[in-house]
C-alpha positions in Angstrom: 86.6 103.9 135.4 84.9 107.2 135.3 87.1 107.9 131.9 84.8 104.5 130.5 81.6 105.9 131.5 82.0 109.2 130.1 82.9 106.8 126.6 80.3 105.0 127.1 77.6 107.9 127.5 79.5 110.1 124.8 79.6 107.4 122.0 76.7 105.1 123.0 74.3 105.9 120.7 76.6 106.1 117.7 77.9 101.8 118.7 80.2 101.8 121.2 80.1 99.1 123.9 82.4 99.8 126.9 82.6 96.1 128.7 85.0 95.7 131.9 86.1 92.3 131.9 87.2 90.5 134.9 87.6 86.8 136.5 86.5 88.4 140.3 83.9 87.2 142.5 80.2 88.5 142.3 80.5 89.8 145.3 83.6 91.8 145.0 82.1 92.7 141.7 79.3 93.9 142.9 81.0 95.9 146.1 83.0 97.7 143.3 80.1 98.8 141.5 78.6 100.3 144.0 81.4 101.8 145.3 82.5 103.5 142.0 78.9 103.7 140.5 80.3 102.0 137.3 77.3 102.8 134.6 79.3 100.7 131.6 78.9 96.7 131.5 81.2 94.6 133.7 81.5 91.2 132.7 82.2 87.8 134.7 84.0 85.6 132.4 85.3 82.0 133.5 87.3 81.7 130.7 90.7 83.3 130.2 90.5 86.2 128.1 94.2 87.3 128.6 95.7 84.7 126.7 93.3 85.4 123.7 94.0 88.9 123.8 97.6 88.6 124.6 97.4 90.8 128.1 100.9 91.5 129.5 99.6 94.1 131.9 96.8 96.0 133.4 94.4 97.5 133.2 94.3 96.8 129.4 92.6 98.3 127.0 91.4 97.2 123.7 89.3 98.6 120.9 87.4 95.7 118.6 86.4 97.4 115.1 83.1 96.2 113.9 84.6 94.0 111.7 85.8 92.2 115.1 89.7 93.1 114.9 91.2 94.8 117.3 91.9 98.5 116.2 93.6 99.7 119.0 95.1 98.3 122.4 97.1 99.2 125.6 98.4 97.1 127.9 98.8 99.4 131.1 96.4 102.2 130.3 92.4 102.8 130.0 92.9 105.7 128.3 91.2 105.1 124.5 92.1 108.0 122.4 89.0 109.3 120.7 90.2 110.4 117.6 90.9 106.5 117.0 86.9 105.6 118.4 85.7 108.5 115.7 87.6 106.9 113.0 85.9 103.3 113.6 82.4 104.5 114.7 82.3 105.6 110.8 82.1 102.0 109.6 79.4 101.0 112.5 76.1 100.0 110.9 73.6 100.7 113.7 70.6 98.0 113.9 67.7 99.9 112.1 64.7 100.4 114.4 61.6 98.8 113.2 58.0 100.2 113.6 55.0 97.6 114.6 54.9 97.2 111.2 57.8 95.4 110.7 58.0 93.2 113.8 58.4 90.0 112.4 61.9 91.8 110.6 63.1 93.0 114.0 62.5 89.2 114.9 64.5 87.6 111.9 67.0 90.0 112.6 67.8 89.6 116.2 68.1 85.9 115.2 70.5 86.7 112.2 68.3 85.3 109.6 68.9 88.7 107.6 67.7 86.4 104.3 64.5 86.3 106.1 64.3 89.9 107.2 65.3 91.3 103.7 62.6 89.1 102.1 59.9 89.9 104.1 60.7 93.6 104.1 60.9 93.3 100.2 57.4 91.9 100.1 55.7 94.4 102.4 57.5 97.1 100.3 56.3 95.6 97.0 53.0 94.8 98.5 52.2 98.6 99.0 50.7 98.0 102.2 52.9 100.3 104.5 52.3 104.1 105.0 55.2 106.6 103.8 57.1 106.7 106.8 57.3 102.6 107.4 57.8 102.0 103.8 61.1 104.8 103.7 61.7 102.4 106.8 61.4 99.3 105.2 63.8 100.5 102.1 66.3 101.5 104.7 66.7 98.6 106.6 67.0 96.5 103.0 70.0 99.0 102.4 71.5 98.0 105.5 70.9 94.2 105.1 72.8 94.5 101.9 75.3 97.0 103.0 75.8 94.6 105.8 76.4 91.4 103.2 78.9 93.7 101.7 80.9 94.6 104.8 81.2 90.7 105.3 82.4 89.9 102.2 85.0 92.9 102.3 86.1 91.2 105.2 86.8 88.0 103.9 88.2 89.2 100.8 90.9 91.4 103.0 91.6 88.5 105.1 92.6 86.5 102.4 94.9 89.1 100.7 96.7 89.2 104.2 96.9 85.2 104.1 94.4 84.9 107.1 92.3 82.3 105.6 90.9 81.4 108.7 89.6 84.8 109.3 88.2 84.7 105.6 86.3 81.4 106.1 84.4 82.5 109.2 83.6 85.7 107.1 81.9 83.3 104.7 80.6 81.0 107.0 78.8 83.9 108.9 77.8 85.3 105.2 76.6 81.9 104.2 74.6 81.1 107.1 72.5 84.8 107.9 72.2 85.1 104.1 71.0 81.8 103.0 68.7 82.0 99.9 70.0 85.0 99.1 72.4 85.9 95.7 75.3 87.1 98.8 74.9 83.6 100.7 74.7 81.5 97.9 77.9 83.4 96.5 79.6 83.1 100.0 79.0 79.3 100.2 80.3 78.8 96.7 83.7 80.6 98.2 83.9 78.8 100.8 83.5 75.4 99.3 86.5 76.8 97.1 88.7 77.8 99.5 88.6 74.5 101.5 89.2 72.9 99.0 92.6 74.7 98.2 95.6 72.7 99.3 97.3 75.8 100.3 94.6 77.7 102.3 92.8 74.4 104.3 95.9 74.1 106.4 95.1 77.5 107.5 91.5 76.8 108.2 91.8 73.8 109.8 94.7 75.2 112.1 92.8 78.2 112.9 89.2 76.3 114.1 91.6 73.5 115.9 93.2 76.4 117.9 89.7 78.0 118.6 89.1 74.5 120.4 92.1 74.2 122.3 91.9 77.7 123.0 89.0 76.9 125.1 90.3 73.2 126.6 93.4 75.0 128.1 91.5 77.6 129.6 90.5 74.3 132.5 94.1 73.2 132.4 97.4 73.8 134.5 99.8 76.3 132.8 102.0 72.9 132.2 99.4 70.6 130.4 97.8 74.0 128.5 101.8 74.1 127.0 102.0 70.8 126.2 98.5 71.1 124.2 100.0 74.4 122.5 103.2 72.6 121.6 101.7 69.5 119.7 99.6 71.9 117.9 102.2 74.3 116.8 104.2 71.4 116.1 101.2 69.5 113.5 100.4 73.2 112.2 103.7 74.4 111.6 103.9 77.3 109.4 100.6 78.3 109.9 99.3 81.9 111.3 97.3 79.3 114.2 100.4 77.3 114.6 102.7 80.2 115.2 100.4 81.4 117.6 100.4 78.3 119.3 103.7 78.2 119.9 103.7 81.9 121.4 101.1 80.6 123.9 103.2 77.3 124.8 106.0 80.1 125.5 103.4 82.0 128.0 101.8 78.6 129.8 105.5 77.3 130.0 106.9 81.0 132.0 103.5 80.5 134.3 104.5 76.9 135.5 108.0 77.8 136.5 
């Protein structure tokens, strides 16, 4: 644990997030942070974030990429090697912070309306109303929005070279939604509309958001019924990238029942 605060305090600034994740009591949560003087997050879940990750021992240790994949992962160790957080913290876009001046583009921001943000940033700068410093600022934080916009649709394109159409759509859906109004969103809808409209790649949409779902139903279930759910799946998916994953978790859910 000590090795995750010194991450945590070393690479903070820079984007990393250390979380401890665990399915313990508050109280016994609570005992151990005090005990060991934890300074990173620990997080209560009540789901089951094993079978998402695929654990198969602990501790485990994973490293998400800011593009949401996982970049990295042990299953019996803690120990992240750093040259592999250097090598990701390079594609981190840190959330600009805004002057006074620019509160109502902190706002839109935190609420993912970056449409909003980039347009009201885009009128103040036009506007000439900001000193030097908020305006350099202001034409920052547009350079982010944008470079953000691009990293998403990077994303989705990759994801569909690899096949992962599932991972592209929510790419575009994300891209669509925080860029409405803008020449990326618009674009991003239009692909999206495409794509699910392909008789090849809906399967794999369809498979992947019906596995998000059942994902989450099992998590309530007994190991048994959680199987059964993952074996109809796999079975109406078949030949997908959700239902092949479905039938690796029917394999799991079945070896916990017996």
């Amino acid at each position: 644990m000590a090795h995750l605060d010194e991450l945590q305090a070393k690479y903070g600034d820079r984007g990393l997030v250390v979380l401890a994740v665990t399915d313990e009591d508050a109280a016994k949560v609570g005992k151990f942070i005090a005990d060991t003087g934890a300074k990173h997050a620990v997080v209560i879940e009540s789901g089951n974030i094993t079978i998402g990750f695929g654990v198969t021992g602990f501790p485990s240790s994973f490293l998400v990429d800011p593009d949401g994949n996982i970049a990295w992962f042990d299953h019996f160790s803690s120990k992240l090697p750093e040259a592999v957080i250097e090598e990701n913290l390079r594609k981190v876009r840190l959330t600009p912070d805004l002057p006074k001046s620019l509160a109502s583009a902190a706002k839109s921001i935190e609420k993912g309306d970056y449409a909003g943000a980039r347009k009201f940033l885009s009128g103040k700068i036009d506007s000439g109303s900001l000193d030097r410093a908020d305006a350099t600022v202001a034409e920052e934080t547009v350079k982010w929005i944008d470079g953000r916009a691009v990293d998403l649709e990077a994303r989705a394109k990759k994801s569909g070279e690899a096949g992962d159409w599932y991972d592209a759509s929510l790419a575009l859906e994300r891209l669509a939604d925080e860029y409405k109004g803008l020449e990326a969103g618009e674009k991003a809808a239009a692909d999206l509309r495409e794509i699910e409209k392909d008789k090849d790649k809906k399967p794999e949409i369809d498979a992947g958001r019906t596995l998000e779902k059942t994902m989450e139903r099992a998590r309530k279930m007994k190991p048994e019924q959680a199987a059964a759910l993952y074996r109809a799946l796999a079975r109406k998916y078949e030949g997908t990238k959700a239902g092949r994953k479905a039938a690796e978790l029917a394999t799991r859910e079945e070896a916990k029942s017996k």
